[in-house]
C-alpha positions as CSV (number, residue, x, y, z in Angstrom):
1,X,-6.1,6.0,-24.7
2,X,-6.8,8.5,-27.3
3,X,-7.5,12.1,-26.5
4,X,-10.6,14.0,-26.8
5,X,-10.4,17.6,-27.2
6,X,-12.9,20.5,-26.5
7,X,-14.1,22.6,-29.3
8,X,-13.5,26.6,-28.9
9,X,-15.6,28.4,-30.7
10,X,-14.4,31.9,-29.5
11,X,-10.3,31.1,-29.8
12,X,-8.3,31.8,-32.2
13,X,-7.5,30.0,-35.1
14,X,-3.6,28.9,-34.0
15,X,-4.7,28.6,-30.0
16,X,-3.6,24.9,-28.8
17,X,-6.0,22.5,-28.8
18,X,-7.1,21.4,-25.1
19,X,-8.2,18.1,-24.0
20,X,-11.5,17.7,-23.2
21,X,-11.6,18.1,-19.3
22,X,-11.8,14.5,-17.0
23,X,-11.0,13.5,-13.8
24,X,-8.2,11.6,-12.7
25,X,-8.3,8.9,-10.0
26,X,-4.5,7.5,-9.0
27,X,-4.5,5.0,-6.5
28,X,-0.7,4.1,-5.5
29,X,1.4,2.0,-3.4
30,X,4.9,1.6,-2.5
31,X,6.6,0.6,-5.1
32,X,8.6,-2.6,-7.1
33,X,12.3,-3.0,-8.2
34,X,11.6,-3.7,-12.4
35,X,13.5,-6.9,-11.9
36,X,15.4,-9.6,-8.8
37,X,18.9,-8.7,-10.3
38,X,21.4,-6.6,-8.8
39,X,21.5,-3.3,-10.4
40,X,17.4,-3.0,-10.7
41,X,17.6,-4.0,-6.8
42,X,20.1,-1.7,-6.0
43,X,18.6,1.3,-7.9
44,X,15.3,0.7,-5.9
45,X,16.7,0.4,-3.1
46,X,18.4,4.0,-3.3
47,X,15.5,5.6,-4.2
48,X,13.5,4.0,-1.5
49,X,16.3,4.7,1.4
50,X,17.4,8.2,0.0
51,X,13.8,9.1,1.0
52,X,14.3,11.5,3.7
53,X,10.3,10.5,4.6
54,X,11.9,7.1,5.1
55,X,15.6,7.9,6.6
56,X,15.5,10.9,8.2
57,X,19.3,11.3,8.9
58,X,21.1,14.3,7.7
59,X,22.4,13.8,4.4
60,X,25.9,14.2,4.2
61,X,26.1,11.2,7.2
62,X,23.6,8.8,5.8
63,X,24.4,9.0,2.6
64,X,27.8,7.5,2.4
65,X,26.6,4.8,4.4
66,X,23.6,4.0,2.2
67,X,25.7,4.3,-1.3
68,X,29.0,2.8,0.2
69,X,27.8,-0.2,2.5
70,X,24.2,-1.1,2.7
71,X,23.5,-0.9,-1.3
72,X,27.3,-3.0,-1.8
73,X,25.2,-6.0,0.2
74,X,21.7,-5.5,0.5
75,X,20.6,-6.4,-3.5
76,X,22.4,-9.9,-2.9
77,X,20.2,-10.3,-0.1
78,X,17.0,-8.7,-1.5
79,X,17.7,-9.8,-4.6
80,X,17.1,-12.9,-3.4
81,X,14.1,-12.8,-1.3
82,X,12.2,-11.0,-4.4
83,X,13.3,-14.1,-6.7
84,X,11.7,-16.6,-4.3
85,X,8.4,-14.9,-4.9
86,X,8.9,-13.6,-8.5
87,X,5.9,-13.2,-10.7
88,X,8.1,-15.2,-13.3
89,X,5.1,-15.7,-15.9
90,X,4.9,-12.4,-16.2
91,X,8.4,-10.9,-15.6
92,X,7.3,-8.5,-12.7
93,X,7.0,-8.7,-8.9
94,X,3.5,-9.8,-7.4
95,X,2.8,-6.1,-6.4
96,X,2.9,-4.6,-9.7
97,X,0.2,-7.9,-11.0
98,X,-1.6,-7.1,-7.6
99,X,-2.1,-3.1,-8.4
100,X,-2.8,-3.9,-11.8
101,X,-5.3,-5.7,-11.1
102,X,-7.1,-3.2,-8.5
103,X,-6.7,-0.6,-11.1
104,X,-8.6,-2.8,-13.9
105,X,-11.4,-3.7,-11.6
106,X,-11.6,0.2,-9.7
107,X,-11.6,1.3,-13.3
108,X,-15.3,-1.0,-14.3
109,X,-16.7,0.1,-10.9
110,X,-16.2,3.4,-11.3
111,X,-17.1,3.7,-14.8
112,X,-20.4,1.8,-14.2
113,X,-21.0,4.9,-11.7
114,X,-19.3,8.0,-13.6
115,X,-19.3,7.0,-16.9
116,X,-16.5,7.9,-19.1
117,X,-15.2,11.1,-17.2
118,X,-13.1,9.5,-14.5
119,X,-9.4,8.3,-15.9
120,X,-8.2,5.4,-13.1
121,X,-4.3,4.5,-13.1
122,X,-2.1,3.5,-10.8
123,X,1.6,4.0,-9.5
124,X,4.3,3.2,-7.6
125,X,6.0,5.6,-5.2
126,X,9.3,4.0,-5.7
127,X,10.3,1.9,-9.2
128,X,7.7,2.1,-12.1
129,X,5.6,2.6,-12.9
130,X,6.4,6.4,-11.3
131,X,4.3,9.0,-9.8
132,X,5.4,11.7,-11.9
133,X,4.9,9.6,-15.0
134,X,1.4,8.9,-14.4
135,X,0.4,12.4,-13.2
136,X,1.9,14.1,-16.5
137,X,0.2,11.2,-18.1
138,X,-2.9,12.2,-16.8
139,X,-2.4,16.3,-17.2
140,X,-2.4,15.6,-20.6
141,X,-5.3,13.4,-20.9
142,X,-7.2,16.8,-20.1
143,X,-7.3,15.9,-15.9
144,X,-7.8,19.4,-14.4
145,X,-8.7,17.5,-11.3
146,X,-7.1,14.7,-9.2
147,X,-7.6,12.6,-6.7
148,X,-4.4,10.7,-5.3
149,X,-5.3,7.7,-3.2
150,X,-2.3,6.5,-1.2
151,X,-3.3,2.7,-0.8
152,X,-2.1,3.3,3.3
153,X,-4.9,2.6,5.9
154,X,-2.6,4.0,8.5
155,X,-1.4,7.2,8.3
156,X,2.8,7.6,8.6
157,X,4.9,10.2,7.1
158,X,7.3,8.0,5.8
159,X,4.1,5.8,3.9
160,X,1.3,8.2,3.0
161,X,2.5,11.9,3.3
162,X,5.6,10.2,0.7
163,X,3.5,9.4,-1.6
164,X,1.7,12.8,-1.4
165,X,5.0,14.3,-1.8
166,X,5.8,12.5,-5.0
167,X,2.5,14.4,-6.8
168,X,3.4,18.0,-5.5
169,X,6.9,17.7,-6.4
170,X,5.1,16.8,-9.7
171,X,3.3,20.1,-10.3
172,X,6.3,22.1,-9.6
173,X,7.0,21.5,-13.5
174,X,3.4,21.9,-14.4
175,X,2.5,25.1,-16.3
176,X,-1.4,24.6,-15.6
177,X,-1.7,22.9,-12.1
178,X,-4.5,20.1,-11.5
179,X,-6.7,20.6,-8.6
180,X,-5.6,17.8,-6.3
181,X,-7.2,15.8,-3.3
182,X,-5.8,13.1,-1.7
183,X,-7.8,10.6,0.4
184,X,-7.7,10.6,4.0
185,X,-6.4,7.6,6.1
186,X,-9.1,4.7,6.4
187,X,-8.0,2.3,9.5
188,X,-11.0,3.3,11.1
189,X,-13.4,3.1,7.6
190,X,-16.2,0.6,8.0
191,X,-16.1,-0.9,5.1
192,X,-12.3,-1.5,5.2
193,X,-12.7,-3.5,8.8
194,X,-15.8,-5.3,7.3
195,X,-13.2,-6.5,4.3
196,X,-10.2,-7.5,6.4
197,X,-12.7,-9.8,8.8
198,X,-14.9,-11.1,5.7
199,X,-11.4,-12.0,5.1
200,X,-10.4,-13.7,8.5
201,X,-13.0,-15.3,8.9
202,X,-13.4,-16.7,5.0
203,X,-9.5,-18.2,5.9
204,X,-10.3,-19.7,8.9
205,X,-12.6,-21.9,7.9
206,X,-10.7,-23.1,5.4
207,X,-8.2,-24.4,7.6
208,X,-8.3,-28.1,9.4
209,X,-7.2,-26.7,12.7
210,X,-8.3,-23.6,14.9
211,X,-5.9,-21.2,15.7
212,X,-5.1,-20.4,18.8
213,X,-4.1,-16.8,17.9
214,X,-4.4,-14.5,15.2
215,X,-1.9,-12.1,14.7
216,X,-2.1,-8.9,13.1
217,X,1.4,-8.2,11.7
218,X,2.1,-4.2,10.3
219,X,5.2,-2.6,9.3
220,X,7.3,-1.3,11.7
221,X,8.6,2.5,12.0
222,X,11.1,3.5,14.7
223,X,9.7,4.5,18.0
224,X,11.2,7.7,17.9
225,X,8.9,8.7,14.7
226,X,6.0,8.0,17.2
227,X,7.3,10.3,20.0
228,X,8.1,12.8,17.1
229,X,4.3,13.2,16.4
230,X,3.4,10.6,13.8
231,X,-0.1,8.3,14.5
232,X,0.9,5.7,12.5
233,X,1.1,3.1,15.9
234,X,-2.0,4.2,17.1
235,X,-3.5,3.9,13.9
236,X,-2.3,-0.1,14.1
237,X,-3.4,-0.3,17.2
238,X,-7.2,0.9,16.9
239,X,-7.5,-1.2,13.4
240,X,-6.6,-4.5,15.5
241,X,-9.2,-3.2,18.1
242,X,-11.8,-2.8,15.2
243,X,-11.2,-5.8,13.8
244,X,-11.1,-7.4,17.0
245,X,-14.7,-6.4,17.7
246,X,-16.2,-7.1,13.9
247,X,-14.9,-10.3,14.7
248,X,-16.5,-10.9,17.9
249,X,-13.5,-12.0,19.6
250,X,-12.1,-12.1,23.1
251,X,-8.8,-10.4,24.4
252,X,-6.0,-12.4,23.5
253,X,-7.6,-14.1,20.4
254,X,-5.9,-10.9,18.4
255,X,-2.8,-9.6,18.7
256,X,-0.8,-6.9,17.2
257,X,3.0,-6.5,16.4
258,X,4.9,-5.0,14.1
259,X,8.1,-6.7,11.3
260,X,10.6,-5.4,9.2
261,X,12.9,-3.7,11.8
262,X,16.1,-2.4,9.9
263,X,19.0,-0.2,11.3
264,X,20.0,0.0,15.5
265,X,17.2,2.0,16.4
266,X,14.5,0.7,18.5
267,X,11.3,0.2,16.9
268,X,7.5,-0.1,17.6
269,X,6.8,-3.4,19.5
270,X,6.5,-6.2,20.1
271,X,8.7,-7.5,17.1
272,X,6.8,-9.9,15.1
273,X,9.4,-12.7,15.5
274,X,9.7,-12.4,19.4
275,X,6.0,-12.1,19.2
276,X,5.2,-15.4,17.2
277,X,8.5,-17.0,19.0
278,X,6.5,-16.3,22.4
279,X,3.2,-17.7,21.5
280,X,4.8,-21.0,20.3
281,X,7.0,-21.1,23.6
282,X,3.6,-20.5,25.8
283,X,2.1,-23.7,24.3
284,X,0.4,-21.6,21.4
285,X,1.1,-23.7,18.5
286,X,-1.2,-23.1,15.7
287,X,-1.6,-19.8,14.5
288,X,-2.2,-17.7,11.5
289,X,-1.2,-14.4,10.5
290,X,-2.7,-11.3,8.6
291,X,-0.8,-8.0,7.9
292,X,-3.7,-5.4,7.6
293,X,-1.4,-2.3,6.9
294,X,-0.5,-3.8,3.6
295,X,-3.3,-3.3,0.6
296,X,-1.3,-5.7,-1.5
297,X,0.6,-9.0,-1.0
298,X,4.4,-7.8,-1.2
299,X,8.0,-9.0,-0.8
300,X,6.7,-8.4,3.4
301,X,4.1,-10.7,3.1
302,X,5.1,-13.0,0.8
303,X,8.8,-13.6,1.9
304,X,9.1,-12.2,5.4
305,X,5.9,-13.1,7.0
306,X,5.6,-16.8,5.0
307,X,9.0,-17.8,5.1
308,X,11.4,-15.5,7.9
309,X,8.5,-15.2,10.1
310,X,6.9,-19.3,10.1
311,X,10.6,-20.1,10.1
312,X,11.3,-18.5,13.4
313,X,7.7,-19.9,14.5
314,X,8.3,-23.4,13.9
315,X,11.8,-23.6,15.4
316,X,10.4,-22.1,18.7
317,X,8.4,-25.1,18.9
318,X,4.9,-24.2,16.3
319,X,2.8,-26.5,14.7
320,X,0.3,-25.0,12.5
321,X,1.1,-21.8,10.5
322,X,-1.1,-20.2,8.0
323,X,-0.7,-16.6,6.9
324,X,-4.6,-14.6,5.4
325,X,-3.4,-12.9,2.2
326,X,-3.9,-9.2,2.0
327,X,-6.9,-7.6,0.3
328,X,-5.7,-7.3,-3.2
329,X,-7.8,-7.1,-5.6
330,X,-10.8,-8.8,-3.6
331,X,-14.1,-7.6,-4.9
332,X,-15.0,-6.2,-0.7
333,X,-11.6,-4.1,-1.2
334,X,-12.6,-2.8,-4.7
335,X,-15.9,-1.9,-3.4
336,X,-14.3,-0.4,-0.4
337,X,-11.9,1.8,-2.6
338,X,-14.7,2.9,-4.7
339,X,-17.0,4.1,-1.8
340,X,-13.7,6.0,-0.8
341,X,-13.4,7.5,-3.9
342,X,-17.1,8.4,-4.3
343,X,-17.1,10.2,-1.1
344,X,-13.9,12.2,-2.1
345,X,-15.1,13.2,-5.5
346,X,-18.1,14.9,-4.3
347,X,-18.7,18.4,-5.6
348,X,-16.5,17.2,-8.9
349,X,-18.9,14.7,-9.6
350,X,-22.6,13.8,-9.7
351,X,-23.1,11.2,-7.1
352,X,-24.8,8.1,-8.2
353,X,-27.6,7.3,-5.5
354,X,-27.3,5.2,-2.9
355,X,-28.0,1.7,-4.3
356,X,-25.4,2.4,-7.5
357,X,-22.9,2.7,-4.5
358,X,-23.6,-0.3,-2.7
């Protein structure tokens, strides 16, 4: 992208040229490992783990642990899991392809309503590409103001204040600081529980059998980050009620439980693979599976929930498994995000009237 830069008619003749002034939109997500083999595994993994957002042990004791044992094992395993749903045409995992994508399409709708003077981008909170890259990137591009859109409906410290953390860390090394905003949590936006049951209810009724549950899978977090103050479980918890009603359903047609459960601690229940185990053991035997804290398909998804999680299903006795792919780059997402961002640029921006928006 080239740079444009303002004219000054009352500076000096040897004053630094400055870029013409835009706005920067970053939406960003988790983050990628830049390839399945060991040592790009391993370094993702200690970035992701060393986050004391993530891990909150003390230093000195986790640490040793992390860098000794769990990173001497865990690539072989994740190294693994990653290869089975490897974006091999490319040579990059699905997430980056998925936020790629979301960034090209955000880009055209937002343009079509801004114009030229919003710069869109995304980034990854762990792996590339970085945060701090694409925030310098976009300083000197001429962005005196950003907004960073953690791509988290739920709120958690170790998800969305993590990613905020990566862009103030950022200015830290900035001589002339951006104004910054970050968007809010949306597990309660309309528009976002319209998308995910457009999206139910689309993949239902492409399937040749009715499910006799629908469960809504998120990430888990341990249960002691919930007693510690953080809302991310009753954020789950009121999205799956939303959805529940958009849908129009009964109790018991939607039900919510939470996967990825790593260390000894307890976590937020019911576990995702007792919880599918159960329903199959109950005489529940077809049933299909969304994850609506997810904004893009991921090694969770696409590994755990479509090959750990029907593997467990089927061998406690299921039938029918079928998992509803996350948002991605749908065009009621995109639509969502840029609503989102529209209301969070107000007062930067002049608002395009209501039928631009819609």
């Amino acid at each position: 992208m080239t740079k444009k830069f303002m004219a000054l008619p009352h500076a000096p003749e040897d004053h630094p040229p400055i870029p013409a002034q835009k706005i920067g939109v970053l939406i960003s997500n988790l983050g990628t490992p830049d390839d399945h083999s060991y040592w790009p595994i391993r370094r993702y993994l200690s970035e992701f783990l060393s986050d004391h957002r993530v891990i909150d042990y003390p230093k000195w004791k986790w640490q040793p642990i992390l860098q000794l044992i769990i990173l001497s094992l865990r690539p072989f395993k994740s190294g693994a899991a990653y290869r089975s749903i490897w974006n091999h045409e490319d040579g990059e995992s699905p997430l980056l392809t998925t936020s790629r994508a979301q960034k090209i399409k955000l880009e055209k709708e937002l343009n079509s309503r801004f114009g030229d003077q919003i710069i869109t981008d995304f980034s990854m909170r762990y792996g590339n590409p970085s945060t701090p890259s694409r925030i310098e990137q976009m300083i000197e591009m001429g962005c005196q103001r950003i907004l960073h859109f953690p791509l988290y409906p739920q709120y958690s410290a170790s998800t969305t204040a993590s990613a905020n953390d990566a862009v103030f860390k950022t200015l830290l090394k900035s001589r002339w600081q951006p104004a910054i905003r970050t968007v809010a949590p949306y597990f309660e936006n309309e528009d976002y529980i319209g998308a995910l049951a457009h999206s139910v209810t689309r993949h239902l009724q492409a399937l040749d059998y009715k499910p006799d549950a629908v469960v809504t899978s998120y990430h888990g977090l341990p249960k002691r980050y919930l007693m510690e103050g953080d809302p991310y479980h009753c954020h789950c918890c009121k999205t799956s009620r939303l959805l529940k009603q958009k849908l129009g359903w009964e109790d018991g047609q939607l039900v919510t439980s939470f996967q990825s459960i790593f260390g000894r601690e307890t976590w937020l229940q019911p576990y995702t693979v007792d919880m599918v185990a159960s329903l199959a053991r109950e005489g529940r035997r077809r049933i299909a599976v969304i994850a609506p804290g997810f904004s893009s398909d991921c090694i969770e998804t696409l590994e755990e929930i479509q090959e750990e999680i029907k593997e467990v299903f089927m061998d406690a006795g299921g039938e029918k498994f079928s998992y509803i792919p996350c948002l991605n780059d749908d065009d009621d997402h995109i639509h969502m995000m840029a609503n989102l961002v529209s209301e969070n640029l107000k007062g930067w921006v002049k608002q395009p009237s209501r039928g631009e928006s819609e």
